[in-house]
KOLTORRO-908658 format. One line per field, with one value per residue (C-alpha): residue number from 1; x, y, z. Coordinates in steps of 0.25 Angstrom, whole numbers. Layout:
N
nr	NUM;... .
c1	X;... .
c2	Y;... .
c3	Z;... .
This chain:
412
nr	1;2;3;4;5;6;7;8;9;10;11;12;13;14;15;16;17;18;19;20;21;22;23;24;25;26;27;28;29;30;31;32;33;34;35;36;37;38;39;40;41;42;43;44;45;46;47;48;49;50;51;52;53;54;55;56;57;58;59;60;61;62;63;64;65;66;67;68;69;70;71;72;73;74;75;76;77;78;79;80;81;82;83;84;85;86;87;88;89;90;91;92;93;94;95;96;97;98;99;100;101;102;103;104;105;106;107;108;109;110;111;112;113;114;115;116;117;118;119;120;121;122;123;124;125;126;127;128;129;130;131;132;133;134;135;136;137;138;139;140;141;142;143;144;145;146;147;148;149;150;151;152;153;154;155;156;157;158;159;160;161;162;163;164;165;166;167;168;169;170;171;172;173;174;175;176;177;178;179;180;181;182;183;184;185;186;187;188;189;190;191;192;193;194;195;196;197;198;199;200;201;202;203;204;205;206;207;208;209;210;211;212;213;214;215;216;217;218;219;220;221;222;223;224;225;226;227;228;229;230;231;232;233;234;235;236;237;238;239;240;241;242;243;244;245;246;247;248;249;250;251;252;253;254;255;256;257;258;259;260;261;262;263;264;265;266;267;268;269;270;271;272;273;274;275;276;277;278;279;280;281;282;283;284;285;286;287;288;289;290;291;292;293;294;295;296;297;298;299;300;301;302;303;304;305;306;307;308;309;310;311;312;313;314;315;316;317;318;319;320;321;322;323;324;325;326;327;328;329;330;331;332;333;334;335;336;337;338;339;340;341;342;343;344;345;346;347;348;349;350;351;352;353;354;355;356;357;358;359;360;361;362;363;364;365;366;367;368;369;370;371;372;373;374;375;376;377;378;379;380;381;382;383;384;385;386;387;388;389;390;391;392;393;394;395;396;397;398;399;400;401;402;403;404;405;406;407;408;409;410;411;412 .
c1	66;68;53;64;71;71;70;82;78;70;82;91;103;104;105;117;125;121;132;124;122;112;114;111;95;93;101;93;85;89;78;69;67;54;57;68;58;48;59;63;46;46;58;53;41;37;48;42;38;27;14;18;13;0;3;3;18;19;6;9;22;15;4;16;23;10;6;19;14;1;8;18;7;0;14;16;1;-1;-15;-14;-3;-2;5;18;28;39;54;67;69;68;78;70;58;63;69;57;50;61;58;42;42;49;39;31;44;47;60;61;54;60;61;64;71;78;96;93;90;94;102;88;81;91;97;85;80;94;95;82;84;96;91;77;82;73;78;83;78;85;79;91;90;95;108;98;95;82;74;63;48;54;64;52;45;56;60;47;39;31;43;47;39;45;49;56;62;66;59;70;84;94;105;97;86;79;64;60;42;38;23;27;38;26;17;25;29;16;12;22;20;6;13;24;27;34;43;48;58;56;68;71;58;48;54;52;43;26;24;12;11;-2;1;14;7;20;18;30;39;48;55;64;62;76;74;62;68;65;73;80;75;60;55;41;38;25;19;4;-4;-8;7;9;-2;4;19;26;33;48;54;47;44;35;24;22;14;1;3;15;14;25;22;15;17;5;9;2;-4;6;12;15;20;31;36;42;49;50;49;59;48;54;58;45;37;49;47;32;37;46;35;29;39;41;26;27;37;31;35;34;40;53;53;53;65;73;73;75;87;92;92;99;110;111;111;123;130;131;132;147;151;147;156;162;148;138;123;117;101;90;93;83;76;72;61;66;76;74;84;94;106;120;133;147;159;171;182;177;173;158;163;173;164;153;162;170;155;151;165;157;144;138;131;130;131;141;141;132;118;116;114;124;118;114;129;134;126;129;144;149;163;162;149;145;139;137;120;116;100;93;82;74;83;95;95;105;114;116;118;129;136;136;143;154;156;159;166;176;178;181;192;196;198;208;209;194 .
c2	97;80;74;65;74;67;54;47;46;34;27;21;19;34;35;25;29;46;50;39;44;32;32;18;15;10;-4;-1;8;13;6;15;12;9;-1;-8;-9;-15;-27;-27;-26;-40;-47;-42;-44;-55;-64;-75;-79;-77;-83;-97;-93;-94;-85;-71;-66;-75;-69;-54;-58;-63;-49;-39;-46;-45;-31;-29;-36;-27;-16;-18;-22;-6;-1;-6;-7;-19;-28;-36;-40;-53;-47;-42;-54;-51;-56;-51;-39;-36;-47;-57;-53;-51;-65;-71;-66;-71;-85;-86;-79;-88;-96;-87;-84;-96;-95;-83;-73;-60;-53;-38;-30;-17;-15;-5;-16;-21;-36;-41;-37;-40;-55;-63;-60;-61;-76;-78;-76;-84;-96;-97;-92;-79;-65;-54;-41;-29;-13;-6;9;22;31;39;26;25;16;21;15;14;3;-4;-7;-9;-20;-27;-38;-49;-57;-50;-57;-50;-35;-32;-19;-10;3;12;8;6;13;23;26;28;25;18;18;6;7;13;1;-9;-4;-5;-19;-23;-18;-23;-37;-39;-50;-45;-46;-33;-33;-20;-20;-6;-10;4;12;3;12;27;25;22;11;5;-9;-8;5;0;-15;-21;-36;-37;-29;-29;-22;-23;-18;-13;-4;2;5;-8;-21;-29;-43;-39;-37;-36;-42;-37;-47;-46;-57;-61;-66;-69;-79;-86;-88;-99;-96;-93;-98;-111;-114;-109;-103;-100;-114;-119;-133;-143;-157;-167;-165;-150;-137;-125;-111;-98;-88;-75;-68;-80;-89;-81;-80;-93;-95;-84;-69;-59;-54;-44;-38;-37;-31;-22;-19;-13;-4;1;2;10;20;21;24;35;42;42;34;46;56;46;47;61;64;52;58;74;66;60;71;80;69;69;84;85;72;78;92;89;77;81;73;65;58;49;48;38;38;47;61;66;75;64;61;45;45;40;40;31;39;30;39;36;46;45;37;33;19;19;8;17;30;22;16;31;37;25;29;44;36;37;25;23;12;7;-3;-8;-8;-21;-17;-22;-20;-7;-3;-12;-3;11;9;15;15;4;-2;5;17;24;23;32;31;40;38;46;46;53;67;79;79;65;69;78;70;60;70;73;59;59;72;64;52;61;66;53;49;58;51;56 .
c3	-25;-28;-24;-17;-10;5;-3;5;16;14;7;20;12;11;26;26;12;13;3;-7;-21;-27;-42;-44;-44;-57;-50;-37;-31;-16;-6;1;18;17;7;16;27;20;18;34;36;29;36;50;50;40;34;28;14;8;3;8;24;29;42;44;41;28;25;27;18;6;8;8;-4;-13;-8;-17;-30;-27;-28;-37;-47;-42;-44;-62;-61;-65;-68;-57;-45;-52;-63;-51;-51;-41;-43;-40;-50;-63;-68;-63;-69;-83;-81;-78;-89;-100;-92;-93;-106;-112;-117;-126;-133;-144;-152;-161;-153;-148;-136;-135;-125;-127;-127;-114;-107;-92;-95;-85;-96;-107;-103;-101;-114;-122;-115;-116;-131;-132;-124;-133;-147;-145;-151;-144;-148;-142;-145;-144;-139;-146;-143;-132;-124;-127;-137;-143;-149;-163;-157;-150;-163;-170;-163;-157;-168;-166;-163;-150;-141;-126;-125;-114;-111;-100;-96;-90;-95;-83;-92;-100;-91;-103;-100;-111;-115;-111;-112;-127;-132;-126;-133;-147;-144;-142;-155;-161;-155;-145;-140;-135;-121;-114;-101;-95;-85;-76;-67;-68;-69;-59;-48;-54;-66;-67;-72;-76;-83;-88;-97;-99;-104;-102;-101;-89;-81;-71;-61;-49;-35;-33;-42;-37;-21;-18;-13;-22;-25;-28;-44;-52;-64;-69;-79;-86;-81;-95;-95;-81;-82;-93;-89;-81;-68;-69;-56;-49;-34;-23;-23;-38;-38;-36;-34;-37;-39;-42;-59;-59;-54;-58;-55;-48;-55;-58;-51;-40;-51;-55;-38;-36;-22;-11;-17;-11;0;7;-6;-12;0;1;-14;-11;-3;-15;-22;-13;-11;-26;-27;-15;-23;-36;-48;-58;-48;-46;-61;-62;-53;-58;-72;-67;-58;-72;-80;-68;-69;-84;-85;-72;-80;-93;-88;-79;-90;-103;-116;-104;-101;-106;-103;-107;-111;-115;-109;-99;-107;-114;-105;-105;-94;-80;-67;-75;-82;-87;-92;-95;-90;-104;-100;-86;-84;-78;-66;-63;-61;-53;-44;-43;-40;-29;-21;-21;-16;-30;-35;-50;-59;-68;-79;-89;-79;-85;-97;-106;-120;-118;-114;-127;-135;-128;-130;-119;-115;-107;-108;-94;-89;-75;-73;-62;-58;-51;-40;-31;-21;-30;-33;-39;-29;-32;-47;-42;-32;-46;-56;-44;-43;-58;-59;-46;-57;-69;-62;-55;-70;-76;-90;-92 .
């Protein structure tokens, strides 16, 4: 029996869509009631900014969204709150840490990320590269999606100067060693500064920066059964303290005369203008329903989930499918699982299986590179992810959706 059996219950959208079949988490998480009332609590009852009002409702504003950055900093166990910057989601976050970066790079220097990554961890660092005569260091994965520590210290020297990398590829699902591949690089370069972008393993996976000693991360909320428009970007304080803001305005000053401006210490110096409020007391009570249900009990059941799918895929498909990524026997494999079905075109079958109630994804995941060098028939692939709220029945209503579009297409 699922621990999540009655699970539903506490997502509305179910109550409203009851033939739903959710396949698409990895791009966003189904929101939880509890979540959605946190955001009605905050535009009922207390409206107004934050941190700018001396009177009770401004006031109890300001205390809900940092009741947030406390535990949010409890949550990836972090040193201190200071160290919790919130922004939109991960793209921002990534964004903003090409922009302060930028000066401890000098022309020359490297920057290594990985060919599975996500193009908001992918972009910023090729442009970034392009614009500042910096090279681009890309560690390519292997024929089973994974990349292993050989490829780390092969491709890590004194000259890579950022490593940023993903934790659970969004195609794959592959869930790469993070603590292990920081480790190498930082002894391969003590200097070196580590990002890792948990877009797709904050919501379901412990994770603890100070075991993991990554130097940033970041994460998105609606990924995580929270709203969208609410981010975290986890910085060290020894780095934090040493960067200049990336956006200018409100409330990340001290003091501004007509020729000088100083700053506030992190985390506030990186918040300029009014947060997404609502979003972000919203996000704590995400947080805490991920933590009533158990980060490595979600875990568990996504992987036993996948590799149910996997096995029911290649069992009712076999030479007419594709999966893609390390099997599930491999111990590596989250919730995440892409295929291609021979000779049907992957937007075809997700719009076939969304007329069925079926949500899946279709395309490149944003992931082009990764797709250029899978070779896939048409540079796409379905991706279903699962989540707690997903079980076998699911799984099968899946495989007769695609047994529908076999016949649908009789060339096949």
């Amino acid at each position: 029996m699922s621990p999540f059996e009655t699970i539903k219950e506490q997502f509305p959208v179910f109550s409203h869509h009851p033939n739903l079949c959710y396949l698409d988490s990895p791009a966003s998480t189904l929101v939880p009631k509890k979540v959605i009332d946190k955001l009605c609590e905050y535009y009922e009852n207390y409206p107004v900014n934050v941190a700018r009002g001396l009177y009770p409702l401004s006031e109890r504003a300001t205390k809900e969204m940092e009741l947030v950055r406390e535990k949010s900093a409890r949550f990836f166990n972090a040193h201190s709150l200071d160290e919790i910057i919130f922004t939109r989601n991960t793209t921002e976050s990534i964004n903003l840490l090409a922009r302060v970066l930028l000066p401890k790079l000098k022309k020359g220097d490297g920057i290594a990320i990985t060919a599975m990554e996500h193009h908001a961890n992918f972009v910023p660092w090729q442009q970034l590269c392009k614009m500042y005569g910096l090279e681009l260091r890309i560690i390519n994965f292997d024929s089973n999606g994974t990349i292993s520590p050989d490829s780390i210290r092969e491709n890590i020297d004194t000259n890579i100067k950022i490593f940023s990398f993903v934790h659970v590829s969004n195609v794959f699902g592959t869930i790469l060693d993070a603590k292990k591949f920081i480790q190498i690089a930082k002894e391969k370069n003590p200097d070196i500064i580590t990002i890792l972008d948990t877009a797709q393993s904050a919501g379901n996976s412990l994770i603890d920066v100070q075991s993991l000693d990554c130097d940033f991360l970041a994460c998105s909320g609606h990924k995580m059964f929270g709203p969208k428009g609410v981010g975290i970007l986890y910085g060290k304080k020894k780095y934090l303290d040493t960067l200049d803001p990336f956006l200018y305005g409100g409330e990340m000053v001290t003091s501004v005369t007509d020729d000088e401006s100083t700053f506030q210490k992190p985390p506030h110096r990186f918040e300029a203008g009014t947060p997404s409020i609502a979003d972000i007391i919203a996000f704590g009570s995400a947080l805490d329903f991920i933590d009533f249900q158990e980060r490595n009990t979600i875990a568990l059941y996504e992987k036993q989930l996948s590799a149910f799918a996997w096995n029911e895929l290649e069992k009712h498909f076999g030479q007419d499918i594709i999966l893609y990524g390390p099997e599930p026997s491999s111990g590596i494999h989250s919730g995440i699982l892409s295929f291609t079905l021979s000779g049907i075109h992957p937007h075809d079958t997700a719009q076939l299986l969304g007329q069925e109630g079926i949500c899946v994804r279709a395309g490149s995941h944003c992931a082009m590179p990764l797709h250029q060098r899978m070779h896939t028939e048409h540079k796409a692939t379905i991706r279903i992810g699962l989540s707690i709220y997903n079980n076998e029945s699911d799984i099968e209503r899946l495989i007769d959706g695609l047994e529908k579009i076999k016949k649908f297409f009789p060339s096949h």
